[in-house]
C-alpha beads as a LAMMPS data file, in Angstrom:
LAMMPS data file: protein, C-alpha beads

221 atoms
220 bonds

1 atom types
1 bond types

-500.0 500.0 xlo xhi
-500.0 500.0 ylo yhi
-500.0 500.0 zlo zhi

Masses

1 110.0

Atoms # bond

1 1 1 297.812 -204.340 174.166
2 1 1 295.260 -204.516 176.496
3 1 1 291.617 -203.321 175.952
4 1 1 290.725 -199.726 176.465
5 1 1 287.199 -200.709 177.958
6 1 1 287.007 -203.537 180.211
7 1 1 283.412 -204.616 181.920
8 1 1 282.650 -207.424 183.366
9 1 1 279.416 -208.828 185.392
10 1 1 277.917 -205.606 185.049
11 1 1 274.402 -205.926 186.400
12 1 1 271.559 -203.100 186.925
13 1 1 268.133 -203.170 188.723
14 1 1 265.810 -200.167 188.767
15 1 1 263.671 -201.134 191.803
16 1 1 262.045 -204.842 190.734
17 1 1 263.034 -204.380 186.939
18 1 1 266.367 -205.591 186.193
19 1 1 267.605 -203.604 183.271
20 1 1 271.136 -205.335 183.003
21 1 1 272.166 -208.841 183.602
22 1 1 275.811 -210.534 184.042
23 1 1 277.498 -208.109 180.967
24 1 1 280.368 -208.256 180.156
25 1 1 282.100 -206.287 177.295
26 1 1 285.995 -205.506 176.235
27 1 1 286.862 -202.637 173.367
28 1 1 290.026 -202.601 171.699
29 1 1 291.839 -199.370 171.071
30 1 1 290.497 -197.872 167.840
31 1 1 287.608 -200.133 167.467
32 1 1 284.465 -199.095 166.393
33 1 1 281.946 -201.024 168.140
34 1 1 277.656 -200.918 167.321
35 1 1 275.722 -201.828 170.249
36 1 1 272.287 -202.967 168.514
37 1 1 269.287 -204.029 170.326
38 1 1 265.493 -203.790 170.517
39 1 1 264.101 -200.440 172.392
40 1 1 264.050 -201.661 176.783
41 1 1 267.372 -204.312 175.867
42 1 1 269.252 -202.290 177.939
43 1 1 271.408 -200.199 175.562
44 1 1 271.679 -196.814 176.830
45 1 1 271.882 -197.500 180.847
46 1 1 275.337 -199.990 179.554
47 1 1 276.559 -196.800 177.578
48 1 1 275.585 -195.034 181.009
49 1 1 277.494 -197.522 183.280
50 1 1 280.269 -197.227 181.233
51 1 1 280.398 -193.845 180.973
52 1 1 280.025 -193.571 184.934
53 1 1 276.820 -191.339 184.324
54 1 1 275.415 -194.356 186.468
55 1 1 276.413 -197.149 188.894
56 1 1 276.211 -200.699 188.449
57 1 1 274.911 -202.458 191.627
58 1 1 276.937 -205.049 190.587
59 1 1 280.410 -205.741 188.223
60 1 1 283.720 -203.875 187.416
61 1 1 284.561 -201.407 184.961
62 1 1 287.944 -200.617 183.937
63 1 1 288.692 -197.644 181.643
64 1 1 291.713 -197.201 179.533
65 1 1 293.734 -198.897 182.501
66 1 1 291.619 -196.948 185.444
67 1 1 289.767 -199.408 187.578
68 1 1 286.729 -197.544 188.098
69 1 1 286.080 -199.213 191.774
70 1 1 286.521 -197.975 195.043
71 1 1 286.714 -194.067 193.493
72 1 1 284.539 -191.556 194.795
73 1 1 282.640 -189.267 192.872
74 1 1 285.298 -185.999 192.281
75 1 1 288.034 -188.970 191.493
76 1 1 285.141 -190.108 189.044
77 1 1 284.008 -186.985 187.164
78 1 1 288.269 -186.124 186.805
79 1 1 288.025 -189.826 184.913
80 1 1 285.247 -188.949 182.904
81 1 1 286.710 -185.715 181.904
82 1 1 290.045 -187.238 181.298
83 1 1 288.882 -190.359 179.313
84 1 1 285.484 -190.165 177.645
85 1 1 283.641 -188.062 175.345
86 1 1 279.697 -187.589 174.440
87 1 1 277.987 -187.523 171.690
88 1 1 273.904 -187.588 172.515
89 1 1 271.145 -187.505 169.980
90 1 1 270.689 -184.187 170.995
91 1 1 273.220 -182.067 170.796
92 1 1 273.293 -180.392 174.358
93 1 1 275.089 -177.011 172.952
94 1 1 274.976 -173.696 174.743
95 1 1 273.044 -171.479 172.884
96 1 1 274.921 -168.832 174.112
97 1 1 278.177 -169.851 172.639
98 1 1 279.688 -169.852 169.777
99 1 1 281.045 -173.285 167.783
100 1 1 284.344 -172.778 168.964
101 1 1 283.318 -172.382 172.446
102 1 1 280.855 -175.281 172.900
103 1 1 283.551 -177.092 171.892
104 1 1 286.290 -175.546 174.109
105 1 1 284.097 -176.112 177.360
106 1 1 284.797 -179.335 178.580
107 1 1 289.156 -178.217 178.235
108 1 1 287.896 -174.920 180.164
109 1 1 286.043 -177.498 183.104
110 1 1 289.749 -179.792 183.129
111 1 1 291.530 -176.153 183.454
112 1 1 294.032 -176.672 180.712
113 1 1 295.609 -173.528 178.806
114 1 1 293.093 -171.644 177.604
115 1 1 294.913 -170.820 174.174
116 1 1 295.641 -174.674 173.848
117 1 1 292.710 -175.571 174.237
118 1 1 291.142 -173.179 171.741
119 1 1 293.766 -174.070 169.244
120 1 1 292.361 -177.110 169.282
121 1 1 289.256 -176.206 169.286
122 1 1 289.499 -174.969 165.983
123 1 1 291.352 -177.929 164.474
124 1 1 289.035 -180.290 165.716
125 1 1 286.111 -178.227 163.821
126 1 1 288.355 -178.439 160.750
127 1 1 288.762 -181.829 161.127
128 1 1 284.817 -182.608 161.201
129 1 1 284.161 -179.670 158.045
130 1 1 283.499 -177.079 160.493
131 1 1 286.178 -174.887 159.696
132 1 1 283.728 -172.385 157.930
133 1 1 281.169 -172.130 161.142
134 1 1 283.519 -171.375 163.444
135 1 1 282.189 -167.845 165.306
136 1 1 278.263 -169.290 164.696
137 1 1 275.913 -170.272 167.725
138 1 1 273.885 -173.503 167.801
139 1 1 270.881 -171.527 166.232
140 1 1 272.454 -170.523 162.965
141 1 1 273.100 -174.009 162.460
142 1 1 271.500 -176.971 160.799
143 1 1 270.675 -180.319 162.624
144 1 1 274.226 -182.305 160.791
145 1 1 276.384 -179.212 161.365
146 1 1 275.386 -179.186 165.463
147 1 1 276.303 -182.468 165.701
148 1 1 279.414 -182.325 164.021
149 1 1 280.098 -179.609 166.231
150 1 1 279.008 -182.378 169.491
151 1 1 281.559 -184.352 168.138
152 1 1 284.316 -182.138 167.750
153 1 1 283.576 -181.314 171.642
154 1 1 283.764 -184.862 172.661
155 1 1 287.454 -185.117 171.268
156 1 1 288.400 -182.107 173.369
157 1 1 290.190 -183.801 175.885
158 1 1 291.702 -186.452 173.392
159 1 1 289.424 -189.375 175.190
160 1 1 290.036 -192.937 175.444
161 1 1 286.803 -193.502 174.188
162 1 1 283.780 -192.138 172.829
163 1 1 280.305 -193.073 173.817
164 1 1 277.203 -192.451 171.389
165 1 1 273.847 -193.193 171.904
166 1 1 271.722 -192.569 168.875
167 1 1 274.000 -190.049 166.952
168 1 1 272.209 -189.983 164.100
169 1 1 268.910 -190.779 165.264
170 1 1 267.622 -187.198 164.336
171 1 1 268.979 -186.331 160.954
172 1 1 268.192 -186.850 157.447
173 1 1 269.301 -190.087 155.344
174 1 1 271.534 -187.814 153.810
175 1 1 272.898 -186.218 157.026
176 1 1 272.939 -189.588 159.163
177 1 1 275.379 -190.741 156.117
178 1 1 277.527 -187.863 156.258
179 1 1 277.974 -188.371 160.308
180 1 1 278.449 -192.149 159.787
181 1 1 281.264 -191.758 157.585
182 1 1 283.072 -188.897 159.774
183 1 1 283.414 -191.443 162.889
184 1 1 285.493 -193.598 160.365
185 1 1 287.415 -190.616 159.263
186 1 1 288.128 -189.630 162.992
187 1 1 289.449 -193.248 163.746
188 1 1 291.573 -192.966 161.077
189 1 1 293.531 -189.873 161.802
190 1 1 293.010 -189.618 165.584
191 1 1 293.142 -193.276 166.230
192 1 1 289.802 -192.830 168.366
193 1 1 287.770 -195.364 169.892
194 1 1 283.936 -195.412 169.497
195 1 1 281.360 -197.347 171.255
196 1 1 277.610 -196.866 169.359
197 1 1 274.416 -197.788 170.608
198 1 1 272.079 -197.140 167.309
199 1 1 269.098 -198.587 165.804
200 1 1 270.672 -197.817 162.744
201 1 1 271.403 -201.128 160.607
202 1 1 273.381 -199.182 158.030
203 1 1 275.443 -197.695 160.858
204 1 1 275.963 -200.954 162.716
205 1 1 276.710 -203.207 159.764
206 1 1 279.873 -200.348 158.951
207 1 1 281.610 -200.998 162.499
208 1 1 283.996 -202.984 163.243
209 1 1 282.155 -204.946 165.371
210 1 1 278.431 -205.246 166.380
211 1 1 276.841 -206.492 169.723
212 1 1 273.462 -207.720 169.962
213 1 1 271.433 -207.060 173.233
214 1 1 268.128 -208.397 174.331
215 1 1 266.396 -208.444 177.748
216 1 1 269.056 -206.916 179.706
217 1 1 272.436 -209.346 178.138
218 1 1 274.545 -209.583 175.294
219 1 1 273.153 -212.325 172.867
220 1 1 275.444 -211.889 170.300
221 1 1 277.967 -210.607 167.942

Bonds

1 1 1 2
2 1 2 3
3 1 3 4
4 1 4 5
5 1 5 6
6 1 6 7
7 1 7 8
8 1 8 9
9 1 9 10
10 1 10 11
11 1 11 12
12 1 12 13
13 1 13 14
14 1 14 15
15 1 15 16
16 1 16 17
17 1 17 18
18 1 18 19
19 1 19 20
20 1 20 21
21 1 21 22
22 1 22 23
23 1 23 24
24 1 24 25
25 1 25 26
26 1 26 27
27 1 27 28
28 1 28 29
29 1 29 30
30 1 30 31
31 1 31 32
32 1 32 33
33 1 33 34
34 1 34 35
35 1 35 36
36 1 36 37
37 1 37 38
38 1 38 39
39 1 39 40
40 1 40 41
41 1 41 42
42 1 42 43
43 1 43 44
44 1 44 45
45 1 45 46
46 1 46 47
47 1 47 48
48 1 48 49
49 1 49 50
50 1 50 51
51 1 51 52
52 1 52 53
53 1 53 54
54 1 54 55
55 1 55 56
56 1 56 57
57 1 57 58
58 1 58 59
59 1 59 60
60 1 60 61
61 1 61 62
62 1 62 63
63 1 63 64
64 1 64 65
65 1 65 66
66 1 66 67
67 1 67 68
68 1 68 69
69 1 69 70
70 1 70 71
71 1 71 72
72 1 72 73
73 1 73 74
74 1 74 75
75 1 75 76
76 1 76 77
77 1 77 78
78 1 78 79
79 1 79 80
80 1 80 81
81 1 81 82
82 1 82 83
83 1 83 84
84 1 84 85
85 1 85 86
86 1 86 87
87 1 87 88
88 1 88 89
89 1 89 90
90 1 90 91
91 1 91 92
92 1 92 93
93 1 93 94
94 1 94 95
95 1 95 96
96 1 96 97
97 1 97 98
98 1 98 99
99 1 99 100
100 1 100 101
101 1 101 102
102 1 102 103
103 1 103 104
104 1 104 105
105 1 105 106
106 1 106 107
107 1 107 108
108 1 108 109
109 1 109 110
110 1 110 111
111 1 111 112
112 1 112 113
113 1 113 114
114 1 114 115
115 1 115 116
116 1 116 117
117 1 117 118
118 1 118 119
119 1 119 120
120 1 120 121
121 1 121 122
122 1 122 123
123 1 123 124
124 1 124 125
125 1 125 126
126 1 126 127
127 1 127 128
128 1 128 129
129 1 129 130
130 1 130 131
131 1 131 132
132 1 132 133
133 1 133 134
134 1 134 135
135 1 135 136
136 1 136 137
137 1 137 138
138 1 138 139
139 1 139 140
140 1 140 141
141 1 141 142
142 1 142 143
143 1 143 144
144 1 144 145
145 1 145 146
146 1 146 147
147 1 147 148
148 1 148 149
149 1 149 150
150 1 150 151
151 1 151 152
152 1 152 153
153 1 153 154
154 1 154 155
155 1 155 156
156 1 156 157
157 1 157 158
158 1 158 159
159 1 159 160
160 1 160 161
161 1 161 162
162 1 162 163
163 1 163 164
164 1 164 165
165 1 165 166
166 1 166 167
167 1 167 168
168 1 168 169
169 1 169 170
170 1 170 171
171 1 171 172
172 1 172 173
173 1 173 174
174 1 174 175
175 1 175 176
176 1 176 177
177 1 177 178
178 1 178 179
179 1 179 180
180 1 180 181
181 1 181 182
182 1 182 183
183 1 183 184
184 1 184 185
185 1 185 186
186 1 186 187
187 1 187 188
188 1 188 189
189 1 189 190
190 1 190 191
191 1 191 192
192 1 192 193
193 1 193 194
194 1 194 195
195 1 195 196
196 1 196 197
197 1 197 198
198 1 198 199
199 1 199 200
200 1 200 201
201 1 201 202
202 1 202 203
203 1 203 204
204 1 204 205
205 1 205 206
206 1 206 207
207 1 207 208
208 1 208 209
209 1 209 210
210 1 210 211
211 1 211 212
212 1 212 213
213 1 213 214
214 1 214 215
215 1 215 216
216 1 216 217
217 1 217 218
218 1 218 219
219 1 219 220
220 1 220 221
């Protein structure tokens, strides 16, 4: 089976500072992968690149059999929608909406049924303990239960992948735990891939694999 995420020679400058240099990275399907690093190793602008948030002035990406060259940006954003899901350190949820809706947005944006999609919705807040909050807006809920509720939203589309960068990096010890042990729980009955970037050793030493960055390359695993 080949590798969901496939990136090689990926290579970033912003103006004289080169942030990325000569990466190269491939993620199995299922795999839970920690990407580890001091702050400035160039962490987040990989989870960027392969994301397609941002452009690498150099390399190729391929994503869950996609080869991300050569596609402009509409082709790009259907990708995105299609294959990846988000989960930020901050939640990004629409205060406005309810759980259930924040979570139904990005299956309103690809214009599937809207009953499907909130069907799902509602399993998917099940599946992360959500069930209970599912008619409450962002502000009637704690720090854990919005994120839960981010990652419920980034299985929407039932992604190839799903990029984190610092998931737990604003919760609790006993929160952070709680999250750490639900991505396990979603690879194991959805099958889903994760790729991490934390500074969380706990978090890192539980995935399946962990890569080390420093000054812009992978130095280890």
């Amino acid at each position: 089976m080949k590798p969901i995420v496939i990136a090689n020679g990926i290579c970033k400058s912003f103006g004289s500072l080169q942030v990325l240099s000569d990466v190269s990275l491939e993620v199995r399907r299922s795999e839970i992968v920690a990407i580890v690093g001091a702050s400035g190793a160039g962490k987040t602008t990989l989870l960027q690149i392969l994301g397609t948030l941002s452009k690498a002035d150099a390399g190729t990406l391929v994503l869950d059999g996609v080869d991300m060259q050569g596609l402009d940006d509409k082709q790009t954003s259907e990708v995105r929608n299609q294959k990846i899901g988000f989960v930020f350190q901050f939640h990004h949820l629409l205060g406005e909406f309810t759980a259930t809706e924040n979570v139904a947005l990005p299956g309103y944006i690809a214009e599937r049924d809207r009953t499907e999609v909130e069907t799902r919705a509602v399993e998917l807040l099940r599946a992360v303990g959500m069930g209970h909050r599912l008619e409450h807006k962002p502000a009637e809920l704690s720090g854990g239960e919005q994120q839960r509720v981010a990652i419920a939203r980034a299985l929407i589309n039932s992604p190839a992948v799903v990029l984190a960068d610092e998931p737990s990096g604003n919760l609790d010890s006993a929160t952070k735990n709680e999250i750490h042990k639900l991505f396990f729980e979603l690879r194991d009955k959805f099958g889903q891939t994760f790729i991490i970037v934390t500074h969380d050793e706990e978090l890192a030493a539980l995935a399946d694999r962990k890569i080390v960055m420093r000054d812009g390359k992978i130095v280890g695993e």
